[in-house]
C-alpha positions as CSV (number, residue, x, y, z in Angstrom):
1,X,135.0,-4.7,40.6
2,X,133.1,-2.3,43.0
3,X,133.6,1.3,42.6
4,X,133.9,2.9,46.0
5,X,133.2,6.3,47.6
6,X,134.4,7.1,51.0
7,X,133.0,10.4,52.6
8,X,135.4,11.4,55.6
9,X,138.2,9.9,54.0
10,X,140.6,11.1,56.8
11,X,139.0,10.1,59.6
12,X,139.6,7.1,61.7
13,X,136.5,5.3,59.6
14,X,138.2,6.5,56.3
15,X,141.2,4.8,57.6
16,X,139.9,2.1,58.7
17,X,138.3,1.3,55.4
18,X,141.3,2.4,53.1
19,X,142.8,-0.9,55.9
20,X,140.2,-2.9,54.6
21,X,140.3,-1.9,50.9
22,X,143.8,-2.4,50.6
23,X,143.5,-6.2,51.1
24,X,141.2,-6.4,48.3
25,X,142.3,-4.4,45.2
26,X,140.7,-6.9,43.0
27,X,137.5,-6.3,44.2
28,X,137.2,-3.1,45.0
29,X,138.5,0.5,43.2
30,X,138.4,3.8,44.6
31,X,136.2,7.0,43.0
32,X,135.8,9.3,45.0
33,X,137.0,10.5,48.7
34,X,136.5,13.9,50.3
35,X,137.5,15.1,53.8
36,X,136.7,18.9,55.3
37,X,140.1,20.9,56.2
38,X,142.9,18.0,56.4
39,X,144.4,18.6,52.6
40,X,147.9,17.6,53.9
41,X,146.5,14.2,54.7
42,X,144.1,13.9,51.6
43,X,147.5,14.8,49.2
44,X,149.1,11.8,50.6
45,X,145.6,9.8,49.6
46,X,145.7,11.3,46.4
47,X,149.0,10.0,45.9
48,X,148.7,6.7,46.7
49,X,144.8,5.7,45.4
50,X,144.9,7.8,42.7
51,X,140.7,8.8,42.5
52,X,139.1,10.2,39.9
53,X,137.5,13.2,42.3
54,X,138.5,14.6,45.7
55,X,136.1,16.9,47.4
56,X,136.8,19.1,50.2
57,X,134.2,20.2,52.1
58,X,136.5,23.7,52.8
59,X,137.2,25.6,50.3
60,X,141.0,27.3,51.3
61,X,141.6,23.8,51.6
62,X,140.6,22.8,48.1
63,X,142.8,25.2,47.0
64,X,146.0,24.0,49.2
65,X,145.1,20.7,48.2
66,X,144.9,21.5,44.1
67,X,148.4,23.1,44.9
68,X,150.1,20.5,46.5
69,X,149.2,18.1,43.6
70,X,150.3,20.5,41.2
71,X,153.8,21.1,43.4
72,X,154.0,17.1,43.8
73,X,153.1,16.4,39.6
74,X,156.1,18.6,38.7
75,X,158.9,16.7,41.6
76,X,157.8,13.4,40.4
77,X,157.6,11.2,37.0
78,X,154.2,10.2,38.3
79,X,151.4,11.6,36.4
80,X,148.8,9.9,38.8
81,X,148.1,13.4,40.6
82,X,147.3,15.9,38.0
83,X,144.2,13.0,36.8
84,X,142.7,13.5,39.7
85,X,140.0,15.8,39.9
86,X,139.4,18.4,43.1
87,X,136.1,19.7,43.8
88,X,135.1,22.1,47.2
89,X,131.6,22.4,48.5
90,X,128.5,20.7,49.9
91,X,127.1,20.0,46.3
92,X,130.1,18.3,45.0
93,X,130.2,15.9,48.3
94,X,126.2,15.1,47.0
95,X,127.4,14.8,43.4
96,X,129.9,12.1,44.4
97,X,128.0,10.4,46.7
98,X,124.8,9.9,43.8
99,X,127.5,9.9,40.8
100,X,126.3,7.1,38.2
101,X,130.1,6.1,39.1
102,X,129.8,5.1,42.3
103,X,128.7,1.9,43.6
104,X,129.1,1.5,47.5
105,X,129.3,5.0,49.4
106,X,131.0,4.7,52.8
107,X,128.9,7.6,54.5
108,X,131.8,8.6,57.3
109,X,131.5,12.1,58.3
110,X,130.9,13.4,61.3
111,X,127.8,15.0,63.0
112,X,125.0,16.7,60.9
113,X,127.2,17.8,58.0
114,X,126.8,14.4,57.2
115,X,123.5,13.8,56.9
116,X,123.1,15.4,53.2
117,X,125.2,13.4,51.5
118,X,123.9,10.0,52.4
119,X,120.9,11.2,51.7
120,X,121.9,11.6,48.3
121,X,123.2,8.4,48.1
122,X,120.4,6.8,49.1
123,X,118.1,8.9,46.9
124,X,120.7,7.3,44.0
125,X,120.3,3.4,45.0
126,X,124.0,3.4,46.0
127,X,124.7,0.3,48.8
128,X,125.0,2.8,51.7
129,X,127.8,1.8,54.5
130,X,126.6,4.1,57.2
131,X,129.0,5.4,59.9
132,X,127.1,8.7,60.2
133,X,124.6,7.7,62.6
134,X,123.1,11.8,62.9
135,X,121.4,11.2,59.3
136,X,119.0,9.0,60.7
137,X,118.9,11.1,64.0
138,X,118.2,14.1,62.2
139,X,116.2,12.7,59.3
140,X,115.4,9.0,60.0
141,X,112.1,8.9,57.9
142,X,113.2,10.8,55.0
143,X,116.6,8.6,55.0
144,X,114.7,5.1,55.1
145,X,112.7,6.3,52.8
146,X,114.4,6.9,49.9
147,X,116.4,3.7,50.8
148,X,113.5,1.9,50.4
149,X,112.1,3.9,47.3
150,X,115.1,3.9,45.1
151,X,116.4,0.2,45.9
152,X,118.9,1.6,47.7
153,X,121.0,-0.7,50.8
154,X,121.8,0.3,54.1
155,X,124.2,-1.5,55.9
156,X,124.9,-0.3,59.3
157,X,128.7,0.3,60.0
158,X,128.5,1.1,63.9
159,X,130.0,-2.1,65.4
160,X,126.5,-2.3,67.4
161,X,124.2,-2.2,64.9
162,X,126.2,-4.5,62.2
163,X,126.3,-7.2,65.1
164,X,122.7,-6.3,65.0
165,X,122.2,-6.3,61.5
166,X,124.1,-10.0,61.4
167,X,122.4,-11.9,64.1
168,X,118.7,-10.3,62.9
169,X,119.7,-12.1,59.2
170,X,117.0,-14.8,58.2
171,X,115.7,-14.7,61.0
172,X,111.8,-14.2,62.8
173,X,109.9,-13.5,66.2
174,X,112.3,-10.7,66.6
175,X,111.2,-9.3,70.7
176,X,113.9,-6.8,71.5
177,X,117.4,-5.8,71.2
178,X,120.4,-4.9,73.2
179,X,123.3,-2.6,72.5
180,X,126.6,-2.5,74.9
181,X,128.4,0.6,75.8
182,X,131.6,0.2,77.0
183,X,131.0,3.2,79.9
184,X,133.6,5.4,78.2
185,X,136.5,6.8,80.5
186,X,134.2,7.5,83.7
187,X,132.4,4.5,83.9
188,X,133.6,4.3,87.6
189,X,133.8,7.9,87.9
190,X,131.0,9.2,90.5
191,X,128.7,12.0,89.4
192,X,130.0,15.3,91.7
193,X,133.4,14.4,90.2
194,X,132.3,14.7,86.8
195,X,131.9,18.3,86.4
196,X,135.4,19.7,86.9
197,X,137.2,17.0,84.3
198,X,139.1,18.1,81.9
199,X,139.4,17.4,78.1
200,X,142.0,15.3,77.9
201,X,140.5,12.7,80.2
202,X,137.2,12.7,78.7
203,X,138.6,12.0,74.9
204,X,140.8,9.2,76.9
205,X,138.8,6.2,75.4
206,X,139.8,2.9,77.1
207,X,139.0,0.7,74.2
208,X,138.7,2.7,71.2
209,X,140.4,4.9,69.0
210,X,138.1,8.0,67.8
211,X,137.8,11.2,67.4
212,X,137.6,14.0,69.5
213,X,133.9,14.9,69.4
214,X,132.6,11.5,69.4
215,X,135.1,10.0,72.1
216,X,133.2,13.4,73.9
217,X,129.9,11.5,73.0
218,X,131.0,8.2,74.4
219,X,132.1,10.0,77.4
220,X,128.6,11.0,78.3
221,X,127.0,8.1,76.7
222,X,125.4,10.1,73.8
223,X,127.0,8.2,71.6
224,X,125.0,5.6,72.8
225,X,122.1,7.6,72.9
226,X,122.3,7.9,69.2
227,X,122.6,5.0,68.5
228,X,119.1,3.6,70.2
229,X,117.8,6.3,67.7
230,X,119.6,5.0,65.0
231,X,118.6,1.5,65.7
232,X,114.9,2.7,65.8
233,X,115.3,3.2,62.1
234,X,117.5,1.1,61.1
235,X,115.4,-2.0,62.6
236,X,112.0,-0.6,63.2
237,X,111.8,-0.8,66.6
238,X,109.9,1.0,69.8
239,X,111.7,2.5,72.1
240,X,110.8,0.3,74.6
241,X,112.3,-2.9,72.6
242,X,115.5,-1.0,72.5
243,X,118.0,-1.8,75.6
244,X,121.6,-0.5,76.4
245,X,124.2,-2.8,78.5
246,X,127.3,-1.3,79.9
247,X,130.0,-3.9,79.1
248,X,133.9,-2.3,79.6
249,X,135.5,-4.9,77.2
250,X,133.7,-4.4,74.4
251,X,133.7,-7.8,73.1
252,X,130.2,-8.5,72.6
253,X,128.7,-5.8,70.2
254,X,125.4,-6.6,70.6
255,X,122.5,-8.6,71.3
256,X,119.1,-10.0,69.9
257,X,116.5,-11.6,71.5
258,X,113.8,-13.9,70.4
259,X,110.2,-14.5,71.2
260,X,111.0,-18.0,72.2
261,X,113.4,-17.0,75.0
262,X,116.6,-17.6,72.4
263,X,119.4,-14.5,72.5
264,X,121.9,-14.1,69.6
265,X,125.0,-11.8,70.5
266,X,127.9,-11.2,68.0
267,X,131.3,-11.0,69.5
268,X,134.5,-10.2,67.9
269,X,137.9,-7.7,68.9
270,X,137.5,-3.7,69.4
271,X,138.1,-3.3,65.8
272,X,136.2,-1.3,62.8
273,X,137.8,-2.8,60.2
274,X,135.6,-6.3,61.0
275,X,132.1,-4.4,60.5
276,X,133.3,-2.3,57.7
277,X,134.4,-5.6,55.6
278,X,131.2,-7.0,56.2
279,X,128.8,-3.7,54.8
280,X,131.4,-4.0,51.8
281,X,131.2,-7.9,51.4
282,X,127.9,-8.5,52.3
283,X,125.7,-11.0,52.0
284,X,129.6,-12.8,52.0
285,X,132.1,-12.1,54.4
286,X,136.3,-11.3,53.4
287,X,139.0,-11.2,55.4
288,X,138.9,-7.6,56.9
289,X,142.9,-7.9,58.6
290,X,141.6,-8.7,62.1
291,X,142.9,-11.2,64.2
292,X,140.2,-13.8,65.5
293,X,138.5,-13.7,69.3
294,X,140.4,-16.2,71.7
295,X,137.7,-16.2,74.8
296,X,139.8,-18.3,76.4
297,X,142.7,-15.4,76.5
298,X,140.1,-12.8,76.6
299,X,139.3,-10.7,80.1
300,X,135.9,-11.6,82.0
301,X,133.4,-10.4,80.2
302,X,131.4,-7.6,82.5
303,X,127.5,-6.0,82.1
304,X,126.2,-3.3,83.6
305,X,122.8,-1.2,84.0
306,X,123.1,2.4,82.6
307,X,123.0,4.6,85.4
308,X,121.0,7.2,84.0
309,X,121.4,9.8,86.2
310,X,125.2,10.2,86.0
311,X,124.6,9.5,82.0
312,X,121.9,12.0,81.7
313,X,122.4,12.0,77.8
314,X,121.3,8.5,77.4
315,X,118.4,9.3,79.0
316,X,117.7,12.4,77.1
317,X,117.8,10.2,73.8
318,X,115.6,7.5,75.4
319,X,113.1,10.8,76.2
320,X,113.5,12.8,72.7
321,X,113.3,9.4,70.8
322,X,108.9,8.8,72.8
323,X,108.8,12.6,71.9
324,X,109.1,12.0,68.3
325,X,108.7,14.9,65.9
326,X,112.3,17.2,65.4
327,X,113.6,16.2,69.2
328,X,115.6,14.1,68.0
329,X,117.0,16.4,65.6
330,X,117.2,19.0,68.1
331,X,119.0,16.7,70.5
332,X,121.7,16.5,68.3
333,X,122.0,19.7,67.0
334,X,122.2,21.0,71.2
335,X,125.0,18.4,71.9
336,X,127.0,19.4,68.7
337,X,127.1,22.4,70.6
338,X,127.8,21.8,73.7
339,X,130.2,19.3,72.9
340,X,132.0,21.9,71.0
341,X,131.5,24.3,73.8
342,X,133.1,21.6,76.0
343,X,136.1,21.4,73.7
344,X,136.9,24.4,73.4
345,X,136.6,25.2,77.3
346,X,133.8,27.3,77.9
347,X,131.4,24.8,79.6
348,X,132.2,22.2,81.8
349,X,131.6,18.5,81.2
350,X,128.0,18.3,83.3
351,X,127.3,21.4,81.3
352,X,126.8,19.7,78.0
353,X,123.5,17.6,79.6
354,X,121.9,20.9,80.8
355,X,122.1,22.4,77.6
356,X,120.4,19.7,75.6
357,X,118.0,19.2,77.7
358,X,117.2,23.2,78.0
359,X,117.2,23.4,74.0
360,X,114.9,20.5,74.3
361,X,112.2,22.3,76.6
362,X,112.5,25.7,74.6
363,X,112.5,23.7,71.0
364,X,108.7,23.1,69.6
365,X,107.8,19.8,68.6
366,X,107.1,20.3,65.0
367,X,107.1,17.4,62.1
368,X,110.0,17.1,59.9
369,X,108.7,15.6,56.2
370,X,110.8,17.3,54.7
371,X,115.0,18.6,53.6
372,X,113.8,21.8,54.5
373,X,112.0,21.5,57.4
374,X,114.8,19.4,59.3
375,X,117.7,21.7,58.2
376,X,115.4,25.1,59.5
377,X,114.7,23.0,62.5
378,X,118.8,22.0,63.1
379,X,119.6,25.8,62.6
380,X,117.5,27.0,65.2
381,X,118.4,24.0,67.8
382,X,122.0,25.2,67.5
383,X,121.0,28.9,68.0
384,X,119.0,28.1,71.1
385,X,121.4,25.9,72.5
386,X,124.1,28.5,71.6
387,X,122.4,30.8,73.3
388,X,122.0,29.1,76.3
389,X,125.5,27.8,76.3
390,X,126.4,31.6,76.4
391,X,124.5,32.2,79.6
392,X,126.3,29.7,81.6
């Protein structure tokens, strides 16, 4: 019995997982979850998993949530609520990611606030299921790391890089890799209509269901862009042995390509629940709740060049992952943002591409060794890209 801790709890990973969990409850036990301000959503969690801490990242909503176990204990004869512990803060989301508790930590949360956590986790030897793709974006050394130094396992959860991860098993003469992109909403779009769209139709994912920032990031193909950075870790790769596909259906996940001429892809339905069984089975595989691939049913399958001018974000990853140093860092912390920006209607789409790449000329180029160093250099990313967001 595996003692889990799942990080972003009520997000579409957390649910995904919980899916995935809940066909296994001999195997696997819940510790720990934590979420930032959805407490309505986290009471219903508490309620039905019944884990020994909750942590909420927001405070007000530690409080609600501590309420509305205490209102639920006293309506019900179930005492299941009032053993669960709640916690509010960025140190009790490291405490239960490193608690001796805690054996696998699903590392879900979104964007940078993310990034400390796994770290922790890592830094603790836990088996890390990594969703947050911006803690190796922001602190890819440091992350791998203490992976590597404290025993730790890092299992990609990204559909891309766990099709990755399983065609790369046992396997030599590794020569490059491909990720798909499925082109988000305007894959068909043409550039000079791209600046006056609004928010609902670039969170209008055709194939997946996500959030709203990151369907924002798969919309402009940062997403993507991330993800070449986080395969660079992840895999040890060059830049240059890192490719991206546009493919619309979003069967195939990925590719891997051999020195002898031989490509291995991994295919399977648009479905997180398959990559997260796998990071919690692994090296085995369990039955994760999705239905098999029928080719035979399936649509044609389509692939693509980027074009990298209309997705000018992919190609500022691509450029801040040569530069090295905190760009990568800095890229992120400009589209956080601008993506924001974006969202909450100040900029338009096109907008958010000019302000990373802005923060990226005005940003020095400095080395990040260290916690400190990569948080001082996020904090004044964001303030230059605020800044410049401001101007427009």
């Amino acid at each position: 019995m595996k003692n889990i801790t799942i990080l972003g709890a009520t997000g579409s990973i957390g649910d995904s997982t919980l899916a995935v969990l809940d066909l296994h409850p001999d195997k696997f036990q819940i510790f720990a979850l934590s979420a930032n301000t959805n407490w309505q959503k986290m009471l219903d969690l508490c309620q039905k998993y019944q884990p020994k801490i909750v942590v909420m990242r927001d405070e007000k909503s530690a409080e609600k949530l501590q309420n509305g176990l205490k209102n639920s204990s006293k309506n019900s004869s179930k005492k299941s609520a009032n053993n669960t512990q709640i916690l509010a803060g960025k140190q009790a989301l490291n405490d239960i990611a490193a608690a001796a508790e805690t054996d696998f930590v699903m590392a879900a949360i979104v964007g940078a606030a993310g990034m400390e956590s796994g770290l922790a986790a890592a830094q603790a030897g836990k088996r890390v299921l990594l969703a947050n793709k911006e803690s190796l974006v922001l602190a890819g050394d440091l992350f791998i790391n203490a992976v590597r130094e404290n025993n730790a396992e890092l299992i990609p959860v990204d559909s891309e890089h766990s099709a990755i991860f399983q065609c790369l098993s046992g396997r030599s003469g590794l020569s490059k890799i491909q990720l798909t992109a499925s082109g988000g909403p305007f894959l068909h779009t043409r550039l000079e209509k791209l600046q006056n769209v609004s928010v609902a139709e670039a969170i209008n994912h055709p194939n997946w269901s996500m959030g709203r920032k990151i369907s924002v990031d798969s919309a402009t193909m940062m997403n993507k862009g991330l993800e070449v950075i986080e395969a660079h870790y992840l895999f040890g790769l060059a830049a240059r042995q890192i490719e991206v596909v546009i493919h619309p259906q979003s069967i195939l996940h990925s590719s891997v390509y051999f020195a002898d001429g031989s490509t291995i892809s991994q295919l399977g339905r648009a479905d997180m629940r398959s990559a997260i069984a796998y990071a919690l089975a692994y090296p085995q595989r369990m039955d994760s709740g999705v239905a098999a691939l029928d080719l035979a049913e399936a649509s044609p399958l389509e692939f693509y060049p980027p074009d990298l001018d209309k997705f000018a974000c992919l190609r500022l990853a691509f450029a801040a992952l040569e530069q090295g140093g905190n760009a990568c860092a800095a890229l992120n912390a400009a589209n956080e943002v601008a993506v924001d920006g974006f969202l909450n209607g100040k900029i338009g789409f096109l907008d958010i591409a000019k302000i990373i790449e802005k923060t990226l000329e005005k940003m020095p180029n400095l080395p990040v060794d260290n916690l400190q160093n990569i948080l001082e250099n996020d904090q004044k990313s964001r303030q230059i890209a605020l800044e410049l967001l401001q101007k427009l």
